[in-house]
N, C-alpha and C positions, 0 to 999 in steps of 0.2 A: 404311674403318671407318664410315663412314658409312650404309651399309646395316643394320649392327645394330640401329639401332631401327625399323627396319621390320618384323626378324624376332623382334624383341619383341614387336610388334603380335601378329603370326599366332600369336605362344606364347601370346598372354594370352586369344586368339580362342578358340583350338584346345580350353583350358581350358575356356571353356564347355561342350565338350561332355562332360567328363567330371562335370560337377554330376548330369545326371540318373540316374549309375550309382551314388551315393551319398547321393542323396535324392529324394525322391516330389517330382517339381515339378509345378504347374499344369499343366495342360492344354495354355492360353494360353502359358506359358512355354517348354514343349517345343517347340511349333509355331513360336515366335521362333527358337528353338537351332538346330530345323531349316532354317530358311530360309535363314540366315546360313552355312550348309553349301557353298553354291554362292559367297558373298564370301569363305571362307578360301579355296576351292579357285584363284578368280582374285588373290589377294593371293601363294598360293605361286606362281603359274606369272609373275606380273608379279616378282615378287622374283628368279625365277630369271632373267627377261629382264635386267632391270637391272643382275642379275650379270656375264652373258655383255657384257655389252654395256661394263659395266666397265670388265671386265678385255681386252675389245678395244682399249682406246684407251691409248697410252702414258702415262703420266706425267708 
């Protein structure tokens, strides 16, 4: 249970990108959105590791 706010992070991340299909943002703004593109992409793949790695170890 403990991993859940991690994949809260990446939900609340992920959301930025849908701001600019529902409003004109800056310029500046968009060019942030997109950068951060490549930090959700290493936040899913590190979430997935953590998983696996988990669920490797008994309890």
């Amino acid at each position: 249970m403990w991993i859940w706010p991690w994949f809260v992070v990446i939900a609340a991340r992920s959301g930025l990108d849908l701001f600019p299909e529902f409003a004109i943002p800056s310029t500046r703004l968009d060019e942030v959105v997109n950068h951060l593109d490549e930090a959700a992409e290493m936040l899913v793949a590190l979430s997935a590791l953590t998983y696996v790695l988990a669920k490797r170890r008994p309890v």
